[in-house]
SESE-275675 format. One record per residue (C-alpha): x, y, z; residue number from 1. Coordinates in Angstrom, 1 decimal. Layout:
BEGIN
{u X	v Y	w Z	num NUM}
...
This chain:
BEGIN
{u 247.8	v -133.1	w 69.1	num 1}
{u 250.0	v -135.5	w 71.0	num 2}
{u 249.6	v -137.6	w 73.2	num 3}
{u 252.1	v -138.0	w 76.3	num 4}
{u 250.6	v -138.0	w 79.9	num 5}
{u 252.2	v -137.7	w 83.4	num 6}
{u 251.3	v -140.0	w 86.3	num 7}
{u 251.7	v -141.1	w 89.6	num 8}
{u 250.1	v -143.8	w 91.2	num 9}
{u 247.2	v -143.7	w 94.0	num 10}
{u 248.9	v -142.6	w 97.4	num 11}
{u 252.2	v -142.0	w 95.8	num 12}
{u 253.7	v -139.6	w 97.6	num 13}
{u 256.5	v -137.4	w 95.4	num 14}
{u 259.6	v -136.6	w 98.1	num 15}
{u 259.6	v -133.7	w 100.0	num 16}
{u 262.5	v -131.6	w 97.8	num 17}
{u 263.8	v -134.2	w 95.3	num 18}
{u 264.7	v -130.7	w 93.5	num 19}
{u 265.2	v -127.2	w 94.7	num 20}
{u 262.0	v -125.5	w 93.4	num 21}
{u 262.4	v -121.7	w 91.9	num 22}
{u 258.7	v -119.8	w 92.3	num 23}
{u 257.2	v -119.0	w 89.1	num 24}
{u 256.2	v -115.5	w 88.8	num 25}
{u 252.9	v -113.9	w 90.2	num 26}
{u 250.1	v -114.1	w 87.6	num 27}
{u 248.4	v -112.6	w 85.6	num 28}
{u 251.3	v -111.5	w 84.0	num 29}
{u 251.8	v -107.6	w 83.1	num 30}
{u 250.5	v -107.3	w 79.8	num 31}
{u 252.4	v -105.1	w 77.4	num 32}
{u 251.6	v -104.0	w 73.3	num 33}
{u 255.1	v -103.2	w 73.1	num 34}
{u 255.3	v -106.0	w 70.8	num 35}
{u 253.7	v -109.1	w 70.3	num 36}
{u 253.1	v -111.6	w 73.5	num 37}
{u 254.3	v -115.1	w 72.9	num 38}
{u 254.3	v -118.7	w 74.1	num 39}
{u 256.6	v -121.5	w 73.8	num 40}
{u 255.7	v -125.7	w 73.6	num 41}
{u 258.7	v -127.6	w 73.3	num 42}
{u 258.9	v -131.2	w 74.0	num 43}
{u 262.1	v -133.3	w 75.3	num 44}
{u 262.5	v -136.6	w 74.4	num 45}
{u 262.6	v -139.9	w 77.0	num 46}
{u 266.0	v -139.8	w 79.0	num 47}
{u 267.3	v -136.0	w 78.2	num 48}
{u 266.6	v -132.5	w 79.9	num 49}
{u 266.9	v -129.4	w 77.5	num 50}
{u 270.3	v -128.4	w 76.8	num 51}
{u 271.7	v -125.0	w 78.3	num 52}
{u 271.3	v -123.1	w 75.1	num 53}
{u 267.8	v -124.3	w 74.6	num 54}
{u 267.0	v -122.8	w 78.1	num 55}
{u 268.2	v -119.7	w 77.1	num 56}
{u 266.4	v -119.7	w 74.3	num 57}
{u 263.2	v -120.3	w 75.8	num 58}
{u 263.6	v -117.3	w 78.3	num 59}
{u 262.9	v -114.9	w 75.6	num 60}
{u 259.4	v -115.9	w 75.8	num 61}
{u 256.2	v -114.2	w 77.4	num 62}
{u 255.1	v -118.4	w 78.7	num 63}
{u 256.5	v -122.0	w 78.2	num 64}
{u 254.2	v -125.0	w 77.9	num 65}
{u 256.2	v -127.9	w 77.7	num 66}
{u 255.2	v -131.7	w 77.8	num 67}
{u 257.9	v -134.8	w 78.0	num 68}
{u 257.7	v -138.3	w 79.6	num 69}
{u 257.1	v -139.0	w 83.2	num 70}
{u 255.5	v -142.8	w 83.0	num 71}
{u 256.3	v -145.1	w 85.4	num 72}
{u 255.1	v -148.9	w 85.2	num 73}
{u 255.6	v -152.6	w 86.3	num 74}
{u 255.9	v -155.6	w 84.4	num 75}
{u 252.9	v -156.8	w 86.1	num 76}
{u 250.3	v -154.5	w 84.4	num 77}
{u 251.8	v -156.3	w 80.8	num 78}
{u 251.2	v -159.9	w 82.3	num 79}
{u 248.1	v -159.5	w 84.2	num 80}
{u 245.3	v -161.1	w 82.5	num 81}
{u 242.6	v -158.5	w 83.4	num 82}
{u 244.2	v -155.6	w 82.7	num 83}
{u 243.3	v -153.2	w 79.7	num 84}
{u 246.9	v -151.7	w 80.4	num 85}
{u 250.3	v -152.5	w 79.7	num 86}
{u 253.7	v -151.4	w 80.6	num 87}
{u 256.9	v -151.9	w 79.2	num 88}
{u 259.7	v -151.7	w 82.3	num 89}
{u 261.3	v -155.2	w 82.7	num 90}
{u 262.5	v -154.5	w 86.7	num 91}
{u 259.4	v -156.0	w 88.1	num 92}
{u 258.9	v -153.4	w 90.6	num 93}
{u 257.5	v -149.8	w 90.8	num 94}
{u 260.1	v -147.3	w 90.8	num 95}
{u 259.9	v -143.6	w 89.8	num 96}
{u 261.4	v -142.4	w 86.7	num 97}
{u 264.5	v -141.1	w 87.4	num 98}
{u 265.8	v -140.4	w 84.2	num 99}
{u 263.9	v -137.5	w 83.4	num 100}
{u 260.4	v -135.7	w 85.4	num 101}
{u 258.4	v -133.2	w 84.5	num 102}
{u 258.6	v -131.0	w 87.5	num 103}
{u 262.2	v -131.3	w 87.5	num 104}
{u 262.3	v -129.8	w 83.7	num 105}
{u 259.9	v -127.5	w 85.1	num 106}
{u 262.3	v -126.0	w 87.5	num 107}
{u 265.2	v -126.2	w 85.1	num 108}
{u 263.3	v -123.8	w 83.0	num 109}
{u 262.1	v -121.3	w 86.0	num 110}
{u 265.9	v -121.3	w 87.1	num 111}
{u 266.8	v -120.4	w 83.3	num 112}
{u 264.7	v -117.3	w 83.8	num 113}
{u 261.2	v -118.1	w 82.5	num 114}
{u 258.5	v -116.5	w 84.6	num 115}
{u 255.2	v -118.6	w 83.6	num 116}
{u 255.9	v -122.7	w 82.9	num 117}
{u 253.3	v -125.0	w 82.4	num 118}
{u 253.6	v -129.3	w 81.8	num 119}
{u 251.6	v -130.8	w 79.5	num 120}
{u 249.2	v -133.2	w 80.5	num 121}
{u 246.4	v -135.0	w 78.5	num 122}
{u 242.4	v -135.0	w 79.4	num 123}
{u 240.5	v -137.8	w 77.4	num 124}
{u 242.9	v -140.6	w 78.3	num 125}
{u 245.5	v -142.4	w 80.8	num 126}
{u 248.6	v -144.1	w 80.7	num 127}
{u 248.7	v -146.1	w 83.6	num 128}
{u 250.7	v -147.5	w 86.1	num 129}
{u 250.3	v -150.7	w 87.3	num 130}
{u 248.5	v -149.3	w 90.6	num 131}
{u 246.2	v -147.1	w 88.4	num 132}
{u 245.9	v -150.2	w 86.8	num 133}
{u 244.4	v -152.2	w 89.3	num 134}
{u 241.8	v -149.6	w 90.2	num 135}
{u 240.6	v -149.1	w 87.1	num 136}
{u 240.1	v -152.7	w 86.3	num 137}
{u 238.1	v -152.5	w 90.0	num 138}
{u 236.3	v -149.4	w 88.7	num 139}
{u 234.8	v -150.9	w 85.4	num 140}
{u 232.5	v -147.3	w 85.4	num 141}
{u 235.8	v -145.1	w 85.0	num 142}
{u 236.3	v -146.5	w 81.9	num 143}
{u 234.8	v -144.6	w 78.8	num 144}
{u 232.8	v -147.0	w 76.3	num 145}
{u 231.6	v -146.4	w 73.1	num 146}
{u 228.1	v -147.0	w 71.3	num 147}
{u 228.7	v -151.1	w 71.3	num 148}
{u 229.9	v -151.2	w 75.0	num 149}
{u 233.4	v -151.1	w 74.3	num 150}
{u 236.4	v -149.4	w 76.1	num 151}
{u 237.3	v -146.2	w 74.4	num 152}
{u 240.7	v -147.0	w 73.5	num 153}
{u 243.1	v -144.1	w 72.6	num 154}
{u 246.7	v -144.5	w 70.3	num 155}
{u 249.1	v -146.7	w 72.4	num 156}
{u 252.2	v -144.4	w 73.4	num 157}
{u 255.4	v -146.2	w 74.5	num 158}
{u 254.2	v -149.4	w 74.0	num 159}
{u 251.3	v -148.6	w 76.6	num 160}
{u 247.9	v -148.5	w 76.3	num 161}
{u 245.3	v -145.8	w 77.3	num 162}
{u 241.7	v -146.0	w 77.5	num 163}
{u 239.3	v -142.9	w 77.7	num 164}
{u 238.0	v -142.0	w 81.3	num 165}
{u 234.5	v -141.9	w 81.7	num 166}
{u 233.9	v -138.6	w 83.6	num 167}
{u 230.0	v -139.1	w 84.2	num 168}
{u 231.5	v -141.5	w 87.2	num 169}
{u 232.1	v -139.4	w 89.9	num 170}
{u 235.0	v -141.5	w 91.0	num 171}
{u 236.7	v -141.1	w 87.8	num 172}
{u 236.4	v -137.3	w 88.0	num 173}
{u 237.7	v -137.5	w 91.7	num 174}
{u 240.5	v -139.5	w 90.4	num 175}
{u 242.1	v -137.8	w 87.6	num 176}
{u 242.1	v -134.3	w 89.9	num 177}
{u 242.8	v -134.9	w 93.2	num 178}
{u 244.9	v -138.4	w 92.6	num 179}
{u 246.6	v -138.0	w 89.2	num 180}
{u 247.0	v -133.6	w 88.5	num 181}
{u 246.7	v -132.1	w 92.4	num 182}
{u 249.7	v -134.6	w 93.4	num 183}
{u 252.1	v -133.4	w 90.7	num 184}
{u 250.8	v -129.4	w 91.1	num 185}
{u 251.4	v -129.1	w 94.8	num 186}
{u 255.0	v -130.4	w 94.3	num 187}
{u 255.4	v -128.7	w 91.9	num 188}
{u 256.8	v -124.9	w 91.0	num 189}
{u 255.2	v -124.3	w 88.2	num 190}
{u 252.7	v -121.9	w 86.8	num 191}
{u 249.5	v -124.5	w 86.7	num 192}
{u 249.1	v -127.2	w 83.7	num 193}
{u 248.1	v -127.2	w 80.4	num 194}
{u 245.5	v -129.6	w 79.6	num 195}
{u 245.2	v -131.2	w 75.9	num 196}
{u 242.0	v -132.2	w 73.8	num 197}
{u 239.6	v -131.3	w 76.8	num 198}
{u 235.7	v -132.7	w 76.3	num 199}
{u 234.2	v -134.9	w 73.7	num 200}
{u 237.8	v -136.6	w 72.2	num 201}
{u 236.1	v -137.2	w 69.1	num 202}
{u 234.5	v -140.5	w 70.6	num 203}
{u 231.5	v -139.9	w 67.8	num 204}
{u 233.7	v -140.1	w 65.0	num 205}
{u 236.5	v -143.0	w 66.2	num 206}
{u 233.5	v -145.0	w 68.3	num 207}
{u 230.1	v -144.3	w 66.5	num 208}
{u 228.7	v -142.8	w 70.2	num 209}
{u 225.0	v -142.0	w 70.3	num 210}
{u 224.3	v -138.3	w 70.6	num 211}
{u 223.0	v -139.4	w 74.3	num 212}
{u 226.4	v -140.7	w 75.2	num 213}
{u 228.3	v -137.7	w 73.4	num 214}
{u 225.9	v -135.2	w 75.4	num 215}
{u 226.1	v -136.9	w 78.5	num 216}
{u 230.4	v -136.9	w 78.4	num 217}
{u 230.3	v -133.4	w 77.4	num 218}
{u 228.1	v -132.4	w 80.4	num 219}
{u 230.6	v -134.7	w 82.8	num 220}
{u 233.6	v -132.8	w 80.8	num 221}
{u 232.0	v -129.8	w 81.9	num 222}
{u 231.8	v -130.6	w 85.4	num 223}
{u 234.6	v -131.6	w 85.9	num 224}
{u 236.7	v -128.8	w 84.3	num 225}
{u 234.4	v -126.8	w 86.6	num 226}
{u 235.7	v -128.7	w 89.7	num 227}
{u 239.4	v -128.7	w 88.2	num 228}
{u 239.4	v -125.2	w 88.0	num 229}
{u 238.1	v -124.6	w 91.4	num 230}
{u 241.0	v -126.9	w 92.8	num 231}
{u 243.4	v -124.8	w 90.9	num 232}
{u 242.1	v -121.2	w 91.8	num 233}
{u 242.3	v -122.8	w 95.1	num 234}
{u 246.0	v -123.6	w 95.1	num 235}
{u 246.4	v -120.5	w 93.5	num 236}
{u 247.5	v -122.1	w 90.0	num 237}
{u 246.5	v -121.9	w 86.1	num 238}
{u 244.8	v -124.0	w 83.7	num 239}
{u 245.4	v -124.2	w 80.1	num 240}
{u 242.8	v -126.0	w 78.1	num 241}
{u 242.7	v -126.4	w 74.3	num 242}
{u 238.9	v -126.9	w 72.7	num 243}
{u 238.5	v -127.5	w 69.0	num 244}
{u 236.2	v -124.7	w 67.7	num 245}
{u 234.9	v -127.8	w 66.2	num 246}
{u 232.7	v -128.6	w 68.7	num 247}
{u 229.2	v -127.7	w 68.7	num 248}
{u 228.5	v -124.0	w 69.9	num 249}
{u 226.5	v -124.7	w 73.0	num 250}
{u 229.4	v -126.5	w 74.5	num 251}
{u 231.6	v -124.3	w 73.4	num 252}
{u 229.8	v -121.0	w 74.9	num 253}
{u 229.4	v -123.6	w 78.5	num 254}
{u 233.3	v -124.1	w 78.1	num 255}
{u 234.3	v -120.6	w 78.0	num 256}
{u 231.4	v -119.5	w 81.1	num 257}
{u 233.4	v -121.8	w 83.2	num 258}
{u 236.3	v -120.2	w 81.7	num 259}
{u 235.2	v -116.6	w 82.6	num 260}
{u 233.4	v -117.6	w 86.0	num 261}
{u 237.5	v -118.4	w 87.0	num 262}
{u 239.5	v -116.0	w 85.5	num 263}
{u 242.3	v -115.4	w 85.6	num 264}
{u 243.0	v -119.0	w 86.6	num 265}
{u 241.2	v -120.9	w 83.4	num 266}
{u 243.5	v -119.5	w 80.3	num 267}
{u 241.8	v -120.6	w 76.3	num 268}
{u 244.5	v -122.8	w 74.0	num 269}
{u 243.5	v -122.3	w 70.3	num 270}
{u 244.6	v -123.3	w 67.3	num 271}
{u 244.4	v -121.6	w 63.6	num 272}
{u 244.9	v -124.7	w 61.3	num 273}
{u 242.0	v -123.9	w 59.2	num 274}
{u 241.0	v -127.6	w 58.5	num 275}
{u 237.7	v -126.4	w 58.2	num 276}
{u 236.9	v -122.8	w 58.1	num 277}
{u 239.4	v -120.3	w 59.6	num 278}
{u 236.6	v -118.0	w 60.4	num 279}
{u 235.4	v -120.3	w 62.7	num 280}
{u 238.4	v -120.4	w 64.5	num 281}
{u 238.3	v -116.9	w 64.8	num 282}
{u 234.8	v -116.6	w 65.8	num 283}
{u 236.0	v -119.1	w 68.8	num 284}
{u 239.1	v -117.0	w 69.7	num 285}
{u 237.2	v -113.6	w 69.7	num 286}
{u 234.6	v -114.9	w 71.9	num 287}
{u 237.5	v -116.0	w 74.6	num 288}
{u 238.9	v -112.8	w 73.9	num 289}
{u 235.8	v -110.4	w 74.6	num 290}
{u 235.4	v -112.5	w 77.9	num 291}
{u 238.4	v -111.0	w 79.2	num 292}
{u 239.8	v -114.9	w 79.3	num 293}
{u 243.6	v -115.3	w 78.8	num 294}
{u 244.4	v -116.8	w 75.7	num 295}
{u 247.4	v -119.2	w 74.1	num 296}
{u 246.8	v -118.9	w 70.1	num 297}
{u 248.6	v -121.7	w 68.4	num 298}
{u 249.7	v -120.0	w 65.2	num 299}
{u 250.5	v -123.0	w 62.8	num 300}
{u 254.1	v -122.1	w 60.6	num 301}
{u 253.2	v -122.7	w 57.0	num 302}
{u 253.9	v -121.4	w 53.4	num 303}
{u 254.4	v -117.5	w 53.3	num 304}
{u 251.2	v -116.9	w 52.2	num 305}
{u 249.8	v -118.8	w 54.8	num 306}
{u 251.4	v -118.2	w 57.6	num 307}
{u 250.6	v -114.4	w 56.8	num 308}
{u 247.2	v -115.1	w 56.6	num 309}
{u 247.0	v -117.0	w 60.3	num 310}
{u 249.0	v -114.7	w 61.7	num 311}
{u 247.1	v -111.5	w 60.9	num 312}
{u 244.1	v -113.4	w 61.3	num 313}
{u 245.3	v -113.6	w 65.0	num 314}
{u 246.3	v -109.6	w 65.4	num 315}
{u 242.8	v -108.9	w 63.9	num 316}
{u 241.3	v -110.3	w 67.4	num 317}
{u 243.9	v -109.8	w 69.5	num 318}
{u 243.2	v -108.7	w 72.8	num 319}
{u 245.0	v -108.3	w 76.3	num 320}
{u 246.5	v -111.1	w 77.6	num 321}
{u 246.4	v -112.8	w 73.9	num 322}
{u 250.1	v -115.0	w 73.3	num 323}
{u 251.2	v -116.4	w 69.8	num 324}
{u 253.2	v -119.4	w 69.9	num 325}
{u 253.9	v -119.9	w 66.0	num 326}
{u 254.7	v -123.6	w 65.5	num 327}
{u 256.0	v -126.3	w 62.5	num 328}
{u 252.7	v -128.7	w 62.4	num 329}
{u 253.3	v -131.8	w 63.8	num 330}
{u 257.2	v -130.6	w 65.3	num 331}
{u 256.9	v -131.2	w 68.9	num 332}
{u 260.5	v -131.4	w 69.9	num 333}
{u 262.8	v -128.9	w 71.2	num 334}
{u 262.8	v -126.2	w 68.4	num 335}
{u 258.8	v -126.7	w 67.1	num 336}
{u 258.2	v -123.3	w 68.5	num 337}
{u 260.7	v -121.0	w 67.2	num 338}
{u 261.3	v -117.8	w 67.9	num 339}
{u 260.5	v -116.0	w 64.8	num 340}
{u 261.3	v -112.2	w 63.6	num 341}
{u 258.2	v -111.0	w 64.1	num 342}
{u 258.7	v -111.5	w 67.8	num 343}
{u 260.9	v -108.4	w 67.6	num 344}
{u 259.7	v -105.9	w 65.3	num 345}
{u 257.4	v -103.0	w 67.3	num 346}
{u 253.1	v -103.4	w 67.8	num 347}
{u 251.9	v -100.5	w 69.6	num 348}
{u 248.6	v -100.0	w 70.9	num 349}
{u 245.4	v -101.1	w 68.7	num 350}
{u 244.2	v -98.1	w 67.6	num 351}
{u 240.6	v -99.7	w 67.4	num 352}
{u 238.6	v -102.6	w 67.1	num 353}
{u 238.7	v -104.6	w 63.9	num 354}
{u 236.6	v -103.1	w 60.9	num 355}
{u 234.4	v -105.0	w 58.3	num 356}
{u 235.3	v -103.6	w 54.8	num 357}
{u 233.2	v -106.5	w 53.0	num 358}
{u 231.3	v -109.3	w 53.4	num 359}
{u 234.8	v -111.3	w 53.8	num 360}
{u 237.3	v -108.7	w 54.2	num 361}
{u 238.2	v -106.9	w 57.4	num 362}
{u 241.2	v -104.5	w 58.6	num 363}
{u 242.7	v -103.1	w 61.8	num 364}
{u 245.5	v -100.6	w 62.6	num 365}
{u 247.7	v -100.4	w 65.4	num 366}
{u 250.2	v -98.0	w 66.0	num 367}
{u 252.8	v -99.8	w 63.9	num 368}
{u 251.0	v -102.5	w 62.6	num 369}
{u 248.0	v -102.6	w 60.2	num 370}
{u 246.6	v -105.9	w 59.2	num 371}
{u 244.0	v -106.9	w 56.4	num 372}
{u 242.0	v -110.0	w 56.0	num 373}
{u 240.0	v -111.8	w 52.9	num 374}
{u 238.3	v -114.9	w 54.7	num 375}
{u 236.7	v -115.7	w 51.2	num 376}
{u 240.1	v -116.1	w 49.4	num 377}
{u 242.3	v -116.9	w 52.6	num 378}
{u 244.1	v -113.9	w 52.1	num 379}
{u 246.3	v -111.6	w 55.2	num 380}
{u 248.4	v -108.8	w 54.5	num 381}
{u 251.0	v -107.6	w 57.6	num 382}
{u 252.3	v -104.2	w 56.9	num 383}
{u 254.8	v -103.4	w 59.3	num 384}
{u 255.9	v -99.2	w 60.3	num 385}
């Protein structure tokens, strides 16, 4: 995952129409087994909007998440002695980033022709500004610690440092949604956001947590995705929210009955790398999908045989309102997400749920598709009519 977060400052006000906002399209989205349903995630890098061809390009698909940089700071955050934070703008005063803003890229991409967009924004840490600096040095209790009392510090990005936000304070939770996400949603024409590495952030494994301290984030986690997704139903936006199928299953099944308690506005982001079993990965996407809760599968672009394997791993479970976005691992820039040629060949209906043939094996059959899986050997065959 990466690691890029956008910000404003507490009682920053974005101006009324810096940009001429396009409407995203009504959602849920029609659903249609026409073909496959895909999604998009390109990145932009610091100082450049996507080119006119790339916009074009994007159009063709079903949903577009996209992330880039929208971090504003002040030299003073670098040279104050108390802050955990630091910046790295030399004009010694706040001043939005004008080079290049995530709503603005946002619109860019509605006024291209895409119907469902949807910035990138991360849940287990913060890039500050120097404001959200000096309240979170006031607010030593937003600030996540690990088993010895220490800040949870995540990878420095652009020079600036993030720590992890303790959501068992109430504050902090009030914070990051109605101070850092509603402020940037309401200006905003976009779909909703998508939300990366939502709920424990591995703090166990990076900070040696006690199980107390990784149970009582995970509860707060819960909460406040519970509260987020309120806010959003409320505004009449989307939330998409990646989980590791990792985790254990009791959060996971508490995750996805938020998930389903506000559908259609909480969508599932998975991923099929497989790191440790890919049948757990697909136990955790069949569950989203048998809730009825929109999902985003994250299709990882491999060798041959792989990718054939992930791929009809995915159209085994596939249900409606299920999008691929096949991706190069690690490639988040413009062209990570291709789109591929099996975007375009035919799908038709599922002519059934999937079948068990053996203890590892499974097949299903469309009406121009059939699709059989070895779990045991990592095996997918794709025969397409």
């Amino acid at each position: 995952s990466f690691c890029t977060l956008l910000v404003f400052p507490r009682h920053y006000t974005m101006p009324a129409m810096i940009f001429a906002m396009t409407a995203a399209a009504v959602w849920p989205p029609t659903f249609s087994w026409d073909r496959l349903s895909t999604f998009t995630f390109p990145g932009c890098a610091p100082g450049r909007y996507f080119t006119e061809a790339e916009l074009s390009g994007y159009t063709k698909f079903d949903m577009i998440d996209y992330w880039g940089i929208n971090v504003t700071c002040t030299p003073g955050g670098a040279h104050n002695v108390n802050s955990r934070f630091q910046c790295n703008d030399t004009d010694g005063k706040f001043v939005p980033n004008q080079e290049i803003t995530l709503p603005e890229q946002g619109d860019k991409l509605l006024k291209a022709g895409a119907k469902y967009v949807f910035p990138y924004m991360y849940w287990g840490c913060t890039q500050a500004t120097y404001a959200e600096a000096q309240l979170f040095n006031q607010h030593d209790e937003w600030i996540a610690k690990n088993g010895s009392g220490q800040p949870v510090e995540c990878e420095k990005f652009q020079g600036i440092e993030q720590v992890g936000i303790n959501y068992t304070s109430e504050g902090a939770q009030d914070f990051y949604i109605n101070e850092m996400v509603m402020p940037f949603l309401n200006a905003s024409s976009t779909s909703g956001m998508f939300f990366d590495e939502f709920g424990l952030t591995s703090f166990r494994y990076l900070h040696g947590d006690t199980d107390q301290q990784v149970q009582q984030m995970a509860n707060a986690s819960l909460a406040t995705l519970s509260k987020l997704l309120s806010a959003f139903k409320a505004a009449g936006k989307v939330a998409i929210v990646s989980l590791k199928s990792s985790y254990p299953t009791d959060f996971i099944d508490r995750y996805f009955d938020i998930l389903e308690e506000y559908k259609p506005h909480g969508m599932y982001y998975g991923e099929f790398f497989c790191v440790r079993d890919c049948l757990l990965d697909y136990n955790v996407f069949q569950k989203a999908v048998l809730k009825g809760i929109p999902v985003q599968q994250h299709i990882p672009m491999a060798s041959t045989a792989e990718f054939n394997f992930r791929l009809a791993t995915y159209l085994l479970g596939v249900g409606e309102q299920c999008y691929a976005g096949v991706g190069i691992p690690g490639d988040w820039s413009p062209t990570g997400f291709p789109w591929i040629p099996e975007y375009d060949k035919p799908l038709g209906q599922p002519l059934g749920p999937s079948k068990q043939t053996g203890p590892h094996t499974f097949t299903r059959e469309f009406e121009y598709v059939s699709v059989s899986v070895n779990f045991n050997t990592s095996e997918g065959v794709i025969n397409w009519s």
